[in-house]
PyMOL Python script that loads the backbone (N, CA, C, O; Angstrom):
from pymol import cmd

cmd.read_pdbstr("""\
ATOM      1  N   UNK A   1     -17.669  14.629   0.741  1.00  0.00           N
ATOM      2  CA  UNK A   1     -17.030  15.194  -0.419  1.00  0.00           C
ATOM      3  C   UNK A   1     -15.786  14.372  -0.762  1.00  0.00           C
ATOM      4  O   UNK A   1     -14.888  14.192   0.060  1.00  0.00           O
ATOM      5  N   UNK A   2     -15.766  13.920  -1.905  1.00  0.00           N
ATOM      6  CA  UNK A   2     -14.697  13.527  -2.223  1.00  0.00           C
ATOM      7  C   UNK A   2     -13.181  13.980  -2.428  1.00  0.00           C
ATOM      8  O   UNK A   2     -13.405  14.973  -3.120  1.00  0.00           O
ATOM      9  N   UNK A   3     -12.152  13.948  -2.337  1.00  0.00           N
ATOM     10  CA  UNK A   3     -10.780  14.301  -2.276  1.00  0.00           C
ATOM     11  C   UNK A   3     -10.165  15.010  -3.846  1.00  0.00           C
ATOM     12  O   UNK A   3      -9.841  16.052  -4.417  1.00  0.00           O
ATOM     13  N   UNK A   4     -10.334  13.283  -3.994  1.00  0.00           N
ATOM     14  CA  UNK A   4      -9.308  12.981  -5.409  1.00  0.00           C
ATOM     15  C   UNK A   4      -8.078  12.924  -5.027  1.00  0.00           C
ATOM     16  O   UNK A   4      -7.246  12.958  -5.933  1.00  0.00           O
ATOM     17  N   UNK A   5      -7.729  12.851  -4.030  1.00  0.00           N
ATOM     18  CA  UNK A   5      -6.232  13.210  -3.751  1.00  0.00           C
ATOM     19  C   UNK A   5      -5.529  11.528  -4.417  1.00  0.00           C
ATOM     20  O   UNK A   5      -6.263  10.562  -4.209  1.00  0.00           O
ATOM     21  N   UNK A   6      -4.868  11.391  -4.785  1.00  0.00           N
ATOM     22  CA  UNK A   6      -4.431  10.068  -5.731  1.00  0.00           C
ATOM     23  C   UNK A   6      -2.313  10.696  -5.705  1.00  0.00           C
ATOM     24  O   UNK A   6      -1.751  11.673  -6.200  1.00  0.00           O
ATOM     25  N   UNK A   7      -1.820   9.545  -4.898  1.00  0.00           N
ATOM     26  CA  UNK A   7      -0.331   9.581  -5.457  1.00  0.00           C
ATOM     27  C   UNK A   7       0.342   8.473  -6.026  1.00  0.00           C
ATOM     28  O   UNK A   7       0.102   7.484  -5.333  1.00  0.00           O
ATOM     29  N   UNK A   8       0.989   8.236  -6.865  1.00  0.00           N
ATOM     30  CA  UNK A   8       1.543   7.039  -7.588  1.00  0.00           C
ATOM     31  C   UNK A   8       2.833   6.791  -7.371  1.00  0.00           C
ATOM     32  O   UNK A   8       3.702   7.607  -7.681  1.00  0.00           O
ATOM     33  N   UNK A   9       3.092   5.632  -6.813  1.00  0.00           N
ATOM     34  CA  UNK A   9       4.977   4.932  -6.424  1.00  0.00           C
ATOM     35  C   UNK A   9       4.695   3.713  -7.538  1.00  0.00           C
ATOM     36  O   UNK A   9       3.754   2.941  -7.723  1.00  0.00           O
ATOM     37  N   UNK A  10       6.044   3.942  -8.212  1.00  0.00           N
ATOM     38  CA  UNK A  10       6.821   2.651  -8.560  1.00  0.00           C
ATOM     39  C   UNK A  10       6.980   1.785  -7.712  1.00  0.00           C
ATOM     40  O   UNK A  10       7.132   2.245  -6.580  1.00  0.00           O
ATOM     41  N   UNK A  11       7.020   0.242  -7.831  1.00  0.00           N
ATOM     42  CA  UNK A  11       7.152  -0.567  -6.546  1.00  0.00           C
ATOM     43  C   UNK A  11       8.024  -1.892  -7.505  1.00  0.00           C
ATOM     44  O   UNK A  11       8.170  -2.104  -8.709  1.00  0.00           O
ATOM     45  N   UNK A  12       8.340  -2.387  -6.608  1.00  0.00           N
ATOM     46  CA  UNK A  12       8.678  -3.895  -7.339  1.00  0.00           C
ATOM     47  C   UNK A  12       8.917  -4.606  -6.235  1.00  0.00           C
ATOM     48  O   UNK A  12       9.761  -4.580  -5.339  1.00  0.00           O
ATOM     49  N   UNK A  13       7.768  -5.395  -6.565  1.00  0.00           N
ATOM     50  CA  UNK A  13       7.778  -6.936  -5.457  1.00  0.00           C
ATOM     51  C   UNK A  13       6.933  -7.795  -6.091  1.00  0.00           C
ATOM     52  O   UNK A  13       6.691  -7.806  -7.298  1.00  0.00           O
ATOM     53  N   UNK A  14       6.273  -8.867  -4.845  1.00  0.00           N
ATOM     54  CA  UNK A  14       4.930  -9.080  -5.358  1.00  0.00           C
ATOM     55  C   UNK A  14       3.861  -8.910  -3.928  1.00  0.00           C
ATOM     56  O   UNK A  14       3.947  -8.563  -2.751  1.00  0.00           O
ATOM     57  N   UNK A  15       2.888  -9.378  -4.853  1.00  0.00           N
ATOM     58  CA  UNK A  15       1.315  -9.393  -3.930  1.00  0.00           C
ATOM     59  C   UNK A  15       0.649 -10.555  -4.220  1.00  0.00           C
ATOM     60  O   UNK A  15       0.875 -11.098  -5.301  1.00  0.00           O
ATOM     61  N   UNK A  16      -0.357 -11.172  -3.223  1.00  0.00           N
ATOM     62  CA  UNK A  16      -1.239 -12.473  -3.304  1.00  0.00           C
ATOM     63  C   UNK A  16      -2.316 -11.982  -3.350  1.00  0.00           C
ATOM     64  O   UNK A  16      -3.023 -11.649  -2.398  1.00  0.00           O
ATOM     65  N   UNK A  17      -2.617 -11.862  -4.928  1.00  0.00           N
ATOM     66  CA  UNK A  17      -4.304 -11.580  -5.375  1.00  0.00           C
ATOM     67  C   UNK A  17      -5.258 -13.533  -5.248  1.00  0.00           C
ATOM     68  O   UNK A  17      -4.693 -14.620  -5.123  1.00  0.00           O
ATOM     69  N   UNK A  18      -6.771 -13.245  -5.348  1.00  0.00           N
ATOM     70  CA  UNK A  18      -7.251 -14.250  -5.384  1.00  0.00           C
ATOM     71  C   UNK A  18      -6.202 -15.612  -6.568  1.00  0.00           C
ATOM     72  O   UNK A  18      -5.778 -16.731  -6.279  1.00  0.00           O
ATOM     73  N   UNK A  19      -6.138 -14.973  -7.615  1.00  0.00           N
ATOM     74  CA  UNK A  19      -5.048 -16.329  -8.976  1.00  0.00           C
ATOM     75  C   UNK A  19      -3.879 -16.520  -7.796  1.00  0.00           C
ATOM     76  O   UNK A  19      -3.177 -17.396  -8.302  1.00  0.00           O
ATOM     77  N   UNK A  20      -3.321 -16.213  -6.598  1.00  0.00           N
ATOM     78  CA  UNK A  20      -2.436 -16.434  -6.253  1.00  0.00           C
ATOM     79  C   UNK A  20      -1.207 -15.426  -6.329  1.00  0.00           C
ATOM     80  O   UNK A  20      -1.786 -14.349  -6.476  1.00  0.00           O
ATOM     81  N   UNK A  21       0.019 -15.184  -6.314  1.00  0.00           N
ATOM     82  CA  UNK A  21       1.355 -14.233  -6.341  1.00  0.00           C
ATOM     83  C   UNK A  21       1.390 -14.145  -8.082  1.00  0.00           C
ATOM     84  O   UNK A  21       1.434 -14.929  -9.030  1.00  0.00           O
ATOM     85  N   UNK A  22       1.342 -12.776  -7.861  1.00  0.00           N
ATOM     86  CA  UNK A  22       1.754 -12.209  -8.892  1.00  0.00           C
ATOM     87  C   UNK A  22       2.889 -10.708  -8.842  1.00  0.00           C
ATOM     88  O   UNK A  22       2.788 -10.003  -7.837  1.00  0.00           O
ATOM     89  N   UNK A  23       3.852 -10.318  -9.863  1.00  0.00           N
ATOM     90  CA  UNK A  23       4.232  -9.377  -9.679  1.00  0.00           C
ATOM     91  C   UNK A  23       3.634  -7.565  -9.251  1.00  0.00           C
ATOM     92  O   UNK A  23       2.612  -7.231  -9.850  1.00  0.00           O
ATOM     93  N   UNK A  24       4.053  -6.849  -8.594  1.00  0.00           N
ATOM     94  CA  UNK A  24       3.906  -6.146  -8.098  1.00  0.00           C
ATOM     95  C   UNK A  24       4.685  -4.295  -9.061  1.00  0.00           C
ATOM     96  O   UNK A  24       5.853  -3.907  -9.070  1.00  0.00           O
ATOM     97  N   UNK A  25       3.884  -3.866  -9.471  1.00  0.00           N
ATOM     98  CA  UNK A  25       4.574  -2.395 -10.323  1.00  0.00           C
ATOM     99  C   UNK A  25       4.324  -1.094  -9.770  1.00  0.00           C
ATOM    100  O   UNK A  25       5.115  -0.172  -9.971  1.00  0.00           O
ATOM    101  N   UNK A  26       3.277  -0.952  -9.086  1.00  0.00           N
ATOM    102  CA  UNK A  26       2.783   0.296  -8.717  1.00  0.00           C
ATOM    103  C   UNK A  26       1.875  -0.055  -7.158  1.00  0.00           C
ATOM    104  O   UNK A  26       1.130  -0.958  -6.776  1.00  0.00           O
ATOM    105  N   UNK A  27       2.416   1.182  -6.585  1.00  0.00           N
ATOM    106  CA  UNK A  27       1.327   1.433  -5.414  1.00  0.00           C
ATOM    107  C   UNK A  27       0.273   2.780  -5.768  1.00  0.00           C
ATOM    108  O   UNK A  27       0.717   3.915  -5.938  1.00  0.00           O
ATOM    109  N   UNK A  28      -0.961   2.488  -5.831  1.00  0.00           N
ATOM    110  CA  UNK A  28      -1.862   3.949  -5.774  1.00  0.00           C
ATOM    111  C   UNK A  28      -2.205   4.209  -4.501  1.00  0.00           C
ATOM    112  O   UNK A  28      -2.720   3.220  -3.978  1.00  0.00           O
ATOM    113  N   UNK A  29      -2.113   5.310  -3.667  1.00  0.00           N
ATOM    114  CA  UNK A  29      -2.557   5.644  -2.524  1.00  0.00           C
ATOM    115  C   UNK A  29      -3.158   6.652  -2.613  1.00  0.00           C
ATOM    116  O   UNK A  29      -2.790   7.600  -3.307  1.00  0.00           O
ATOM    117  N   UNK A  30      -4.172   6.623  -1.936  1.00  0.00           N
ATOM    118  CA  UNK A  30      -5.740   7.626  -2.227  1.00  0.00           C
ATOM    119  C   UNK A  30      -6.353   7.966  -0.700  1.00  0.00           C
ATOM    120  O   UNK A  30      -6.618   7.182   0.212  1.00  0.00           O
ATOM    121  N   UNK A  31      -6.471   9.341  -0.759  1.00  0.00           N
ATOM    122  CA  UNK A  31      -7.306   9.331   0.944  1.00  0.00           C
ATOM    123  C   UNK A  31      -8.555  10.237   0.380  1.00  0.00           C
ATOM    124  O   UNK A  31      -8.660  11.323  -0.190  1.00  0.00           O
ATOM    125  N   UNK A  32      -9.313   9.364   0.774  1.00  0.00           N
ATOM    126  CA  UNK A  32     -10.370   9.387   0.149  1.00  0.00           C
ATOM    127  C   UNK A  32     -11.814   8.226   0.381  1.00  0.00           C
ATOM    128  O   UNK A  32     -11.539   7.066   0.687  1.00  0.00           O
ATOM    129  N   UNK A  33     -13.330   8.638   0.210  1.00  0.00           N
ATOM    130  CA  UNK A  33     -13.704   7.477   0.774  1.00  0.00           C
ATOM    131  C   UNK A  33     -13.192   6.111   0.752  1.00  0.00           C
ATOM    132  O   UNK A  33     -12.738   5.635  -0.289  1.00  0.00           O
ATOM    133  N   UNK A  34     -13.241   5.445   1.859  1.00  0.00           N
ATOM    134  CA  UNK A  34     -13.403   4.021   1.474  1.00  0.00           C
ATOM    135  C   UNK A  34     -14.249   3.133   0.991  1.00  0.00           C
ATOM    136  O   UNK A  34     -15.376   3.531   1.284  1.00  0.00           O
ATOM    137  N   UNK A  35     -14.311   2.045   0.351  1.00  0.00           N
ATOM    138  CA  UNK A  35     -15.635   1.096   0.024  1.00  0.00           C
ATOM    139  C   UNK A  35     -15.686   0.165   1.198  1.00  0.00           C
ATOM    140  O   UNK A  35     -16.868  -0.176   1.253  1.00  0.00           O
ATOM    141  N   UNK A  36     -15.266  -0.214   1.819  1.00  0.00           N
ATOM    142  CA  UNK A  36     -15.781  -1.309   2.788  1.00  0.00           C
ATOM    143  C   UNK A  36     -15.214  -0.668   3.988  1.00  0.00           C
ATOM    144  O   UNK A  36     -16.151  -0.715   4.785  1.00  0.00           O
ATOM    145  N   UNK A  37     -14.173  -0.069   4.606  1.00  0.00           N
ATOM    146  CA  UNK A  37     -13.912   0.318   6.051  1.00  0.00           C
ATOM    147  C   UNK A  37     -15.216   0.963   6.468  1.00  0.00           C
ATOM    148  O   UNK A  37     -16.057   1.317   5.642  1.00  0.00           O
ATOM    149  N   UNK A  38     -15.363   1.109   7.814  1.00  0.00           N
ATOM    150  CA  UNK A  38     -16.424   2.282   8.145  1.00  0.00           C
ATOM    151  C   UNK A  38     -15.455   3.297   8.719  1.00  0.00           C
ATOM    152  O   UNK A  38     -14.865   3.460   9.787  1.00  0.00           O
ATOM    153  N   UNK A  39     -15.540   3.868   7.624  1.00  0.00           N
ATOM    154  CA  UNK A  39     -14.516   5.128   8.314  1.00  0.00           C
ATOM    155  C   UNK A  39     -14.979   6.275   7.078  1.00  0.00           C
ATOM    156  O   UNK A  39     -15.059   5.858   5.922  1.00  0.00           O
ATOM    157  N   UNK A  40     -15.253   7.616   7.357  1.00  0.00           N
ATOM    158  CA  UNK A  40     -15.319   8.899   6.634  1.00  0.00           C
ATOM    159  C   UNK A  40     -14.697   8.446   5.459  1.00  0.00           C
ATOM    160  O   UNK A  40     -15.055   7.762   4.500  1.00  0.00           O
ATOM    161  N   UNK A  41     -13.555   9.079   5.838  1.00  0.00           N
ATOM    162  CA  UNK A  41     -12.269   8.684   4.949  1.00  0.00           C
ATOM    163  C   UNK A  41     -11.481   7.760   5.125  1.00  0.00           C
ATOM    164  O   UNK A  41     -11.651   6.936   6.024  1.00  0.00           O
ATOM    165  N   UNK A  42     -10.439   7.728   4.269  1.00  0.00           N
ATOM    166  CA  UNK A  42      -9.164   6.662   4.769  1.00  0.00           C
ATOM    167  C   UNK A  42      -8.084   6.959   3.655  1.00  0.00           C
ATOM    168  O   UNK A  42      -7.999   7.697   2.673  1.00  0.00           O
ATOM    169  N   UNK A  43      -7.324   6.043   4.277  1.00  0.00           N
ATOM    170  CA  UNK A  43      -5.986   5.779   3.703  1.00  0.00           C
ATOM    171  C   UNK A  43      -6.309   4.869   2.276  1.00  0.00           C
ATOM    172  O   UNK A  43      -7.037   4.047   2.833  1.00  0.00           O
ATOM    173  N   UNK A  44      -6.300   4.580   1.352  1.00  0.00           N
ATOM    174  CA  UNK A  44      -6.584   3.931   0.609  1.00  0.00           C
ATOM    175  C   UNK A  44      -5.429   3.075  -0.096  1.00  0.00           C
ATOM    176  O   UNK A  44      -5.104   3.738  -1.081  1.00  0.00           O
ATOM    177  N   UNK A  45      -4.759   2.055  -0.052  1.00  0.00           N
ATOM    178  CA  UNK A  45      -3.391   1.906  -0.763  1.00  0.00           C
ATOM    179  C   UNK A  45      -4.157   0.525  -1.821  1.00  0.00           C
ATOM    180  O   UNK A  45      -5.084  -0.149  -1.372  1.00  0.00           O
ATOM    181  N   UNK A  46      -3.584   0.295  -3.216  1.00  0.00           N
ATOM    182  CA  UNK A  46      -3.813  -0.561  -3.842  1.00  0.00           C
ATOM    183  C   UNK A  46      -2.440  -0.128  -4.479  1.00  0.00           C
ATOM    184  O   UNK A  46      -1.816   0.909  -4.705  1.00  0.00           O
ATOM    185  N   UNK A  47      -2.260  -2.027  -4.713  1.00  0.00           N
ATOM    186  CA  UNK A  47      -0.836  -2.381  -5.081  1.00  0.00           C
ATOM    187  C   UNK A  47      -1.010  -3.187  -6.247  1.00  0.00           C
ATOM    188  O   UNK A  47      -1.725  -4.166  -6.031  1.00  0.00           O
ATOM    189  N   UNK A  48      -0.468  -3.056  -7.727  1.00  0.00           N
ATOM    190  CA  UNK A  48      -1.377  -3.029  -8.657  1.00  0.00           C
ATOM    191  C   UNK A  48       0.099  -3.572  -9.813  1.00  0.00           C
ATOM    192  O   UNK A  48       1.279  -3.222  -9.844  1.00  0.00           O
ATOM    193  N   UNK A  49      -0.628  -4.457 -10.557  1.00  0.00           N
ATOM    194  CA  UNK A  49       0.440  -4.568 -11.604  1.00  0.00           C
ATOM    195  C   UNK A  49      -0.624  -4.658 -12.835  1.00  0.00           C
ATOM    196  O   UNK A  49      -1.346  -5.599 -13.164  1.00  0.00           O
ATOM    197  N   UNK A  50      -0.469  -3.312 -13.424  1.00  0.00           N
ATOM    198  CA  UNK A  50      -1.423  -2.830 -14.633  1.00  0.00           C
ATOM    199  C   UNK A  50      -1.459  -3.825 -15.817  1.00  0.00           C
ATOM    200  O   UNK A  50      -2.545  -4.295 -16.155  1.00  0.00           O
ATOM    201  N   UNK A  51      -0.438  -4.133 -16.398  1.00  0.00           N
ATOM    202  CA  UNK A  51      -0.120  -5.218 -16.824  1.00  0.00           C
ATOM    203  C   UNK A  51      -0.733  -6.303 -17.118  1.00  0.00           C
ATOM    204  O   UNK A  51      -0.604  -6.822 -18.227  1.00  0.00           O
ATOM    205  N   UNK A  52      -1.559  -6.853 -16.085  1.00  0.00           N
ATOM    206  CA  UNK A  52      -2.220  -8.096 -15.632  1.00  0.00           C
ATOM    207  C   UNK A  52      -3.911  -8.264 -15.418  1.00  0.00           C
ATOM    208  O   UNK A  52      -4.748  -9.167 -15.405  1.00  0.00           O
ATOM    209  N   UNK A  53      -3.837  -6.715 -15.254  1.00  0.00           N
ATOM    210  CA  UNK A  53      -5.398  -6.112 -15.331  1.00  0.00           C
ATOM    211  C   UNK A  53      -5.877  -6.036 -13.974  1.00  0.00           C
ATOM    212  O   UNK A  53      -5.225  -5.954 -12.933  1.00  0.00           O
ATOM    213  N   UNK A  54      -7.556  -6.091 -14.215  1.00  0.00           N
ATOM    214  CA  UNK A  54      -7.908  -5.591 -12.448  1.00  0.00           C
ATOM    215  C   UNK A  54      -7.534  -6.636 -11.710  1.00  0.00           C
ATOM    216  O   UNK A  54      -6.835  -6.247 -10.775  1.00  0.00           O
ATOM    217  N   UNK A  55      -7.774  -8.408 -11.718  1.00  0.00           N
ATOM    218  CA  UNK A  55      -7.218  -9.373 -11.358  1.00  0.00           C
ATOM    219  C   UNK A  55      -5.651  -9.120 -10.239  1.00  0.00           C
ATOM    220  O   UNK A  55      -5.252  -9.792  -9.288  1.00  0.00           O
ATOM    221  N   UNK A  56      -5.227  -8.186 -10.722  1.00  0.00           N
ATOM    222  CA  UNK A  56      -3.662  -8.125 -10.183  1.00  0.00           C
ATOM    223  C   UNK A  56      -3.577  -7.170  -9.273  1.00  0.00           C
ATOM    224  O   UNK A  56      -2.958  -6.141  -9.543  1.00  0.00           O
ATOM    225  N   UNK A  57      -4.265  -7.370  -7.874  1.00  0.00           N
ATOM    226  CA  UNK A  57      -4.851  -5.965  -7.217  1.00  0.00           C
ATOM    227  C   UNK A  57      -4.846  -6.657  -5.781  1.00  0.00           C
ATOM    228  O   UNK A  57      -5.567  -7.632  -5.571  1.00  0.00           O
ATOM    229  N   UNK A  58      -4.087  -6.173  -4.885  1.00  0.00           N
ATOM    230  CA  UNK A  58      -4.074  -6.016  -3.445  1.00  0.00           C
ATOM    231  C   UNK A  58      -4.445  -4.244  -2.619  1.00  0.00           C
ATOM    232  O   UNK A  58      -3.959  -3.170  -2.266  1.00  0.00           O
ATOM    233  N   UNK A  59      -5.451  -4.926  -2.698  1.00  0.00           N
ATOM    234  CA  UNK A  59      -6.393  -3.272  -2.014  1.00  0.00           C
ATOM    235  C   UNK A  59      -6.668  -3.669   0.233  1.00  0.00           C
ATOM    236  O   UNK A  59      -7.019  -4.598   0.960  1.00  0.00           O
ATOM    237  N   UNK A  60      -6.152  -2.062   0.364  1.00  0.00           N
ATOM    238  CA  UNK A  60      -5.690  -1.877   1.765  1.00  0.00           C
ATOM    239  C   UNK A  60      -6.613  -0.267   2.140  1.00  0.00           C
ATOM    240  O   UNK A  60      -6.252   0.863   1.811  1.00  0.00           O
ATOM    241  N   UNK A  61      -7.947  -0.682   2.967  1.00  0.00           N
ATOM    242  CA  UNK A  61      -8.032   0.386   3.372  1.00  0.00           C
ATOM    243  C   UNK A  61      -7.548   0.987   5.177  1.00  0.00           C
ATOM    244  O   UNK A  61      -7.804   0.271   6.145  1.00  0.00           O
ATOM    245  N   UNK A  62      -7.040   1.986   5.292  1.00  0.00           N
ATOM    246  CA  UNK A  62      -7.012   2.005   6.603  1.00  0.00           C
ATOM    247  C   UNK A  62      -6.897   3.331   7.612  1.00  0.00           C
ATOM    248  O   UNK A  62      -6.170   4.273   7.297  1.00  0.00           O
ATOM    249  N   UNK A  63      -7.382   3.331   8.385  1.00  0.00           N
ATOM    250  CA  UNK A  63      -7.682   5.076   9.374  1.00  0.00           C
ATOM    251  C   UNK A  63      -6.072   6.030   9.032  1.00  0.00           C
ATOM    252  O   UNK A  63      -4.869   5.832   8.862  1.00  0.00           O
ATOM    253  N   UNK A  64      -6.767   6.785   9.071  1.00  0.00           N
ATOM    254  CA  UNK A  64      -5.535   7.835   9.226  1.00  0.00           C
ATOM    255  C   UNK A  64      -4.324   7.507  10.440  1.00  0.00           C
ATOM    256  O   UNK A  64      -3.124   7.666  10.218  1.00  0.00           O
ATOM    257  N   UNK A  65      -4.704   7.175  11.335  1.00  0.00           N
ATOM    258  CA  UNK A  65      -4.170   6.783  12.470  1.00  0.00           C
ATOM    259  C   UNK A  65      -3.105   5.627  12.124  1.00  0.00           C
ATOM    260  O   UNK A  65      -1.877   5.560  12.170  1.00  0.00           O
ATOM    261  N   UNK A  66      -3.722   5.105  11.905  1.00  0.00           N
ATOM    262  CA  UNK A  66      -3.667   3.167  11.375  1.00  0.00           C
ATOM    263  C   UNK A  66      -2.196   3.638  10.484  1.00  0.00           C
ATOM    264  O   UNK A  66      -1.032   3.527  10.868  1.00  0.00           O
ATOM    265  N   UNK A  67      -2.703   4.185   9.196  1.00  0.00           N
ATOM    266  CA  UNK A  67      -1.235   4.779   8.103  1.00  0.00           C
ATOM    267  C   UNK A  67      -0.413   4.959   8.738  1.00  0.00           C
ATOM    268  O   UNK A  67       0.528   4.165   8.740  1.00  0.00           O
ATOM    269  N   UNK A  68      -0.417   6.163   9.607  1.00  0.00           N
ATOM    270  CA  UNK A  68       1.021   6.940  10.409  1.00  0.00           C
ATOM    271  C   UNK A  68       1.548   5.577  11.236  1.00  0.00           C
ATOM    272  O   UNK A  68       2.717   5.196  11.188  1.00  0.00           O
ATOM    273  N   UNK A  69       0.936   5.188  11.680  1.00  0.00           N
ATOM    274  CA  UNK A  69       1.624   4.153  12.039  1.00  0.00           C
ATOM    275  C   UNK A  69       2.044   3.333  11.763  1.00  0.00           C
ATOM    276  O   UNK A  69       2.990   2.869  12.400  1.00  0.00           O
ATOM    277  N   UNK A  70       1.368   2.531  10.278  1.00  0.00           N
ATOM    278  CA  UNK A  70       2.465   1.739   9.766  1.00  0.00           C
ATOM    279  C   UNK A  70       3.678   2.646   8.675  1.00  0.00           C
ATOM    280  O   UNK A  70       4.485   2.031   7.978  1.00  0.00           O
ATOM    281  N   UNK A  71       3.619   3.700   8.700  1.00  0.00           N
ATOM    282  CA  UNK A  71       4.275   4.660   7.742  1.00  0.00           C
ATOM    283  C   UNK A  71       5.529   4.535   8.996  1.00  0.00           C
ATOM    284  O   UNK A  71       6.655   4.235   8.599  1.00  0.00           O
ATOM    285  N   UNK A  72       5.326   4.759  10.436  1.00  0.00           N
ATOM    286  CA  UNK A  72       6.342   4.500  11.516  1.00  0.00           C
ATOM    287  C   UNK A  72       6.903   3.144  11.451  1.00  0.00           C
ATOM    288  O   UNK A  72       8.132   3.079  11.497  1.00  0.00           O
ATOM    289  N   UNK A  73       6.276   2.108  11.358  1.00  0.00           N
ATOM    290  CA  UNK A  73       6.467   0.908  11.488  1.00  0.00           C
ATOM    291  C   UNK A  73       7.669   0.274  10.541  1.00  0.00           C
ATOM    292  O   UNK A  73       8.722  -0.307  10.803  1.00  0.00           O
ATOM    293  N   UNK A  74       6.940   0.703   9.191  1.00  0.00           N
ATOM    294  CA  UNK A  74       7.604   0.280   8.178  1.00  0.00           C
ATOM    295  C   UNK A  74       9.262   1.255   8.039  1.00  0.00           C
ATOM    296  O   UNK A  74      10.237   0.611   7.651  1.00  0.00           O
ATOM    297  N   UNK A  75       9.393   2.339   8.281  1.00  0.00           N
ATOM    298  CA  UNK A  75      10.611   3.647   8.581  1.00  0.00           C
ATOM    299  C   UNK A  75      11.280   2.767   9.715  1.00  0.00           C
ATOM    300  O   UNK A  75      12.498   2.609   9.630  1.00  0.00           O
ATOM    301  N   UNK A  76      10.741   2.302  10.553  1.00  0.00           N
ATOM    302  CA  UNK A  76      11.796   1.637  11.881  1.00  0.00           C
ATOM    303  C   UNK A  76      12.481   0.328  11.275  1.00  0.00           C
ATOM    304  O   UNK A  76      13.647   0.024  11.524  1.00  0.00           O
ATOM    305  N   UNK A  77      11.838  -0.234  10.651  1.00  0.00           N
ATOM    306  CA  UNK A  77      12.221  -1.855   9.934  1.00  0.00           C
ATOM    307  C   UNK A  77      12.889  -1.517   9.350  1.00  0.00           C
ATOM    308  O   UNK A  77      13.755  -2.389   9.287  1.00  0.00           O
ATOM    309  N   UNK A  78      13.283  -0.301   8.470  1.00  0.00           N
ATOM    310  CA  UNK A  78      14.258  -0.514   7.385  1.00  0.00           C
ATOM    311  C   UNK A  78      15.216  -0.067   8.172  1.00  0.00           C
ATOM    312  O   UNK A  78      16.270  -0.695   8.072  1.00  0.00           O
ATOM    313  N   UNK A  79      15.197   1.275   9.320  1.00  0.00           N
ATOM    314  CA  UNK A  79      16.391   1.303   9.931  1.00  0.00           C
ATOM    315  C   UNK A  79      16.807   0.317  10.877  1.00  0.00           C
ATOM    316  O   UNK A  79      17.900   0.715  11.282  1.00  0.00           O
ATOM    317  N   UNK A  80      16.553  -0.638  11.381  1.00  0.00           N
ATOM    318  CA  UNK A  80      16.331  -1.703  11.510  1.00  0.00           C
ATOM    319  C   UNK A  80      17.759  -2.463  10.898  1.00  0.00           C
ATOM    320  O   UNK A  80      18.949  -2.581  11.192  1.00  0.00           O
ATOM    321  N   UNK A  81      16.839  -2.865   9.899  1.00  0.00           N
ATOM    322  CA  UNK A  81      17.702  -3.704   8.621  1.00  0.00           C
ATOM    323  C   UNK A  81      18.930  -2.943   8.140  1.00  0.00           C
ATOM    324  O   UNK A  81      20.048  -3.419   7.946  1.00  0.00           O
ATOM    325  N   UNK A  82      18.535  -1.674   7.979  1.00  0.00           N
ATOM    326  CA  UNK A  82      19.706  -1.129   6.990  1.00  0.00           C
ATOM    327  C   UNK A  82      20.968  -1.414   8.268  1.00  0.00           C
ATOM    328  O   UNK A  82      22.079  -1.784   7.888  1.00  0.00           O
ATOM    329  N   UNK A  83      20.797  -1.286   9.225  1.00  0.00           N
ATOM    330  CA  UNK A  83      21.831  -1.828  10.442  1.00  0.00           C
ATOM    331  C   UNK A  83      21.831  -2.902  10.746  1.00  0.00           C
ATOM    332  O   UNK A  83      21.950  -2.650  11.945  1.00  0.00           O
ATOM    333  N   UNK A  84      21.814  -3.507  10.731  1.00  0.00           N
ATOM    334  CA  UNK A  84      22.022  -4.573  10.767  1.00  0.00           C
ATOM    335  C   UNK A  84      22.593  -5.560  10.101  1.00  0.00           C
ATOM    336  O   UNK A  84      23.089  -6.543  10.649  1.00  0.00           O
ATOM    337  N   UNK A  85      22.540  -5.251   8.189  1.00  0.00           N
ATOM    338  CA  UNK A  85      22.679  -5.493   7.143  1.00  0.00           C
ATOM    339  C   UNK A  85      24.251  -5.239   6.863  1.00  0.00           C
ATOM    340  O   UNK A  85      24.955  -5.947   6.142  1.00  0.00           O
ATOM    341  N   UNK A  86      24.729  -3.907   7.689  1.00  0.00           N
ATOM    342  CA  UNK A  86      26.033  -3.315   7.793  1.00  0.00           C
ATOM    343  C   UNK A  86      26.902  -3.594   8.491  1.00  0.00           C
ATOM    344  O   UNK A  86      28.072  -3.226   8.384  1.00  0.00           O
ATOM    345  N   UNK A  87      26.340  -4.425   9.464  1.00  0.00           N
ATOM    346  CA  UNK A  87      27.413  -5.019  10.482  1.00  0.00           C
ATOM    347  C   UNK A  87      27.479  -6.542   9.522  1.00  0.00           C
ATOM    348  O   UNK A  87      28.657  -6.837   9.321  1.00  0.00           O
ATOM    349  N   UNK A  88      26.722  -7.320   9.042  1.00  0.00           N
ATOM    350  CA  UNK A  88      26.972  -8.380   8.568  1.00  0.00           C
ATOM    351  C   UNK A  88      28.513  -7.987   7.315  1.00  0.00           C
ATOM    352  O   UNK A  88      29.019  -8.895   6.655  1.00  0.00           O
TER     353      UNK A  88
END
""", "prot")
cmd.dss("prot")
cmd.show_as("cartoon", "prot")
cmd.util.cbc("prot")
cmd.orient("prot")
């Protein structure tokens, strides 16, 4: 059964689609089937600059497991940085 569950972030960076780096506007994150993981479900993240069309698309599927952990990963790096950044 499908979800639909779909949340949308503003982003600004970039991403390396096949044309090479392009800017970065939106993250869609979806848990929900995947197309290529073998997994039930998943984490679904595509990083997307609408703008540019489908071409402009860094797609990330990954286990539930897999997320929380880089959802940890990525939360430690910034506290991380944000200290580090403060002593400089």
């Amino acid at each position: 059964m499908c979800t639909m569950i779909v949340e949308k972030a503003k982003v600004s960076g970039s991403g390396k689609g096949r044309d090479g780096w392009f800017t970065l506007r939106q993250a869609n994150v979806s848990y929900d089937h995947p197309f290529h993981a073998p997994l039930d479900h998943a984490v679904n993240i595509d990083f997307v600059n609408p703008e540019l069309g489908l071409d402009a698309r860094v797609a990330v599927e990954l286990s539930a497991d897999a997320a929380r952990e880089l959802v940890r990963a990525i939360t430690t790096a910034l506290e991380r940085g944000d200290q580090q950044h403060v002593r400089s």
